[in-house]
Structure formats: structure tokens, C-alpha cells
N, C-alpha and C positions, 0 to 999 in steps of 0.2 A: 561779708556782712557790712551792711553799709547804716551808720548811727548816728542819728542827730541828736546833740544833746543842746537841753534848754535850760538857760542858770538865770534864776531869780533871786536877786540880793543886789542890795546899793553898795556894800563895801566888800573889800576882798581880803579884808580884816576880818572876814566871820569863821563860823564852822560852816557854814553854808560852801563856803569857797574850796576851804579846805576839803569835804566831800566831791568836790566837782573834781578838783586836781585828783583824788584817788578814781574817780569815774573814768577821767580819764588814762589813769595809768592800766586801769584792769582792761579798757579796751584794747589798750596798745599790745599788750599781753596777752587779747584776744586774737590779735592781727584785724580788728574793727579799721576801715573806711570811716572815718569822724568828721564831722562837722559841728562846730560849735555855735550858739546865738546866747549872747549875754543882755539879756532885755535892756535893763538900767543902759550899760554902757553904751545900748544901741541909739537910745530917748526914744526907744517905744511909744507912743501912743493908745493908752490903751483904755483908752475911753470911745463909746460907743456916739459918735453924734449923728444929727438929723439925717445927714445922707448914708450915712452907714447904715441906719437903722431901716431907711426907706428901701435900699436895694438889697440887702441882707434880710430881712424881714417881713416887707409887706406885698413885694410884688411877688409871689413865687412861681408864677408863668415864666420867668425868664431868668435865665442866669444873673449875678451881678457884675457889674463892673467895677474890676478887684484895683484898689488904686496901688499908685507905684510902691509908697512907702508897705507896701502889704506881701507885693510879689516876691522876695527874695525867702520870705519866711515859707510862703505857699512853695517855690520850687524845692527847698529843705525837706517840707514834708511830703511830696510825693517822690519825691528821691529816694526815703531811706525805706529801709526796712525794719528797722530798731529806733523808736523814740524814747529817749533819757531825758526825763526832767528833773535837775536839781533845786531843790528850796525851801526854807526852813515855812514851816507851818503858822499863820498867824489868825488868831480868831478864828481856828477847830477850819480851818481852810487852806486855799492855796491865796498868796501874796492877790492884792488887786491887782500889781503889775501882768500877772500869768494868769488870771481870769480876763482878764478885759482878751490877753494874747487869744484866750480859747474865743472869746466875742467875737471877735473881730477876725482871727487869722479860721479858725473855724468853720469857716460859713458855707451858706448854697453853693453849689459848684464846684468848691474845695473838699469840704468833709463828707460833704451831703448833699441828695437832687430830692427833689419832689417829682417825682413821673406824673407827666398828665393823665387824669383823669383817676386818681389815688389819693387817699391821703397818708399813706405809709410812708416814710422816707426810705431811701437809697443809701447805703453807704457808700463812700468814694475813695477811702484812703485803706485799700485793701492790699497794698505793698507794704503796709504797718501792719507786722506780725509779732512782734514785742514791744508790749509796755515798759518802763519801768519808772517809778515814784523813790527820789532818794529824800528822807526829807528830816526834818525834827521837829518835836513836841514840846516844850516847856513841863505840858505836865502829864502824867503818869499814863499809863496803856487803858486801864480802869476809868479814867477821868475822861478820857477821849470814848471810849464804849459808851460812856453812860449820852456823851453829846452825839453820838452818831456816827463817830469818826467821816465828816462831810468830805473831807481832801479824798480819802481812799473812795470814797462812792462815787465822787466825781471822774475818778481814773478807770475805777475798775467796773462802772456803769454808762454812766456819758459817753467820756472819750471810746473810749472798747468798743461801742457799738458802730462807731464810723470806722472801725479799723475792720482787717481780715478775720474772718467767722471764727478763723483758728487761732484768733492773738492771745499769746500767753503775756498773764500783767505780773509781775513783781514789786510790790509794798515791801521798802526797803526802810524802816522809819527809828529813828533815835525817843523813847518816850523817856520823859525824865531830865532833858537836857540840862535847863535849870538849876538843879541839885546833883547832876552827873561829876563823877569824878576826872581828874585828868585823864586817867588808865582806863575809864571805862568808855570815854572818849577816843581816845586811840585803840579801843578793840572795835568799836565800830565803823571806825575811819580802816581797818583791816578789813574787815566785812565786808564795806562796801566793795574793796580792791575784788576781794574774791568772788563776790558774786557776779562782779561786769567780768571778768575773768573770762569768768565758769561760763557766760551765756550763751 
């Protein structure tokens, strides 16, 4: 099994961090091929500008031209087979940091083709056979249903469709963070061990 995980957080003073360190112990304990990308640490850019959006979006006759700061993330993701995103939930979503990544590291030619003479897309990242979303909520399981829960529809609709027909997603998610206890905090930081585990 070959895994790349993706950690979204500025400090490593969080619970965010802390779930990544157990992601990563449950792979180790899978015998998982790992590879990590720490957005923050990396100074991601993940904002979409004029040329980005020109060759990623307007012209879809031709592939783009995937610039250098972009190439290391694109050969991560056509390498693995298992994609791990760690990061806590802000605003009933994912971090702007790891949206702009899906912008930007996502695009024509990587995720997705337009076949001539179609307008159906192409998936392309069909060596991604498992999802998984490790994340936290502020507030309650109830409070995020009633918004739509947008993070999990993002993974387990968007992303999923550029992956393999067969990809299985895993929504691994802390609701309640906020008002969570120490211990109920540490049974989910177990959680997550056994589930990268188990995969």
C-alpha cells in the first residue's frame, strides 16, 4: 500500500497535528509506503491567479502547463494508492489552505481530461482507491447535518469522482471538539490509530 497523507494546520500545537502523528502510526502498523505533504510548512500557494485560472479553466483543448511549485504534489498523487487528508474543519468546510490545494493541484490533466468532442469529464487519478477525511468539528454531528456537512460532500462527491470507480471513502470526524473532554479526545485520537490500522 502505497499513502499519501495531506496535513492542514499552521501549528503543531493542535489536535490536528496530533491526529496526523496517530495516522501516521496506524499506517506504520499497516506496513503503509507513506508519504507526507504539510501544506503550511510547505508555503503552499493556494490561491488561484490569472494564469492558473487561464490554463486550468479556459482553454480545455489542451492540457495545462502544470508549473514547478505544483509538480511534486501531482507526482504524490499519481503514485499512491491511498489518499490521507488530515485537518480540522473551519466554516462547515475544508481549511482555504486544502481548497485552493484541490484548485490548483487538482486540475486538467492531473485529476481530470475533457475528451474531444464531449462534454463529460475523464477521471485520471484512478490508482486512488481509498479516500480518507480525518478531521474535527467545533460543533455537534446535528449542527453540521442541519449545514450540509460541505467537507464530507466535498470528499465523498468531488474528489471520489476523479479517483478509481471502486474507491472506498472513510469520514473519520471528531463532532463536538469545542466542548470534548480530555478522554474523549484521546478515544478518538485511538480511533483514528485503528482505523489507518485496519485499512
Amino acid at each position: 500500500m502505497r499513502s499519501y497523507v495531506v496535513f492542514c494546520h499552521p501549528t503543531h500545537e493542535s489536535f490536528a497535528y496530533a491526529a496526523l502523528q496517530r495516522v501516521l502510526a496506524g499506517l506504520a502498523r499497516a506496513g503503509h509506503e507513506v508519504r507526507v505533504t504539510d501544506l503550511y510548512a510547505d508555503g503552499f500557494r493556494p490561491e488561484l491567479d490569472a494564469h492558473d485560472r487561464a490554463v486550468h479553466h479556459v482553454d480545455h483543448r489542451r492540457h495545462p502547463e502544470l508549473r514547478p511549485d505544483i509538480a511534486p504534489y501531482v507526482e504524490h498523487l499519481q503514485w499512491c494508492d491511498t489518499l490521507v487528508l488530515v485537518y480540522p474543519t473551519w466554516w462547515a468546510g475544508q481549511p482555504a489552505m486544502l481548497k485552493g490545494w484541490f484548485d490548483r493541484v487538482w486540475a486538467m490533466g492531473v485529476a481530470w481530461d475533457l475528451p474531444a468532442g464531449t462534454n463529460h469529464i475523464r477521471p485520471l487519478l484512478r490508482n486512488i482507491h481509498t479516500l480518507v477525511a480525518v478531521t474535527s468539528h467545533g460543533s455537534s454531528k446535528w449542527v453540521n447535518a442541519v449545514e450540509g456537512e460541505t467537507g464530507k460532500r466535498t470528499m465523498t462527491r468531488a474528489l471520489r469522482f476523479a479517483c478509481n470507480v471502486r474507491v472506498r471513502t472513510h469520514w473519520i470526524a471528531f463532532y463536538g471538539i469545542d466542548r470534548a473532554s480530555d478522554r474523549s479526545r484521546r478515544r478518538f485520537l485511538d480511533r483514528v490509530e485503528e482505523r489507518l490500522a485496519t485499512l
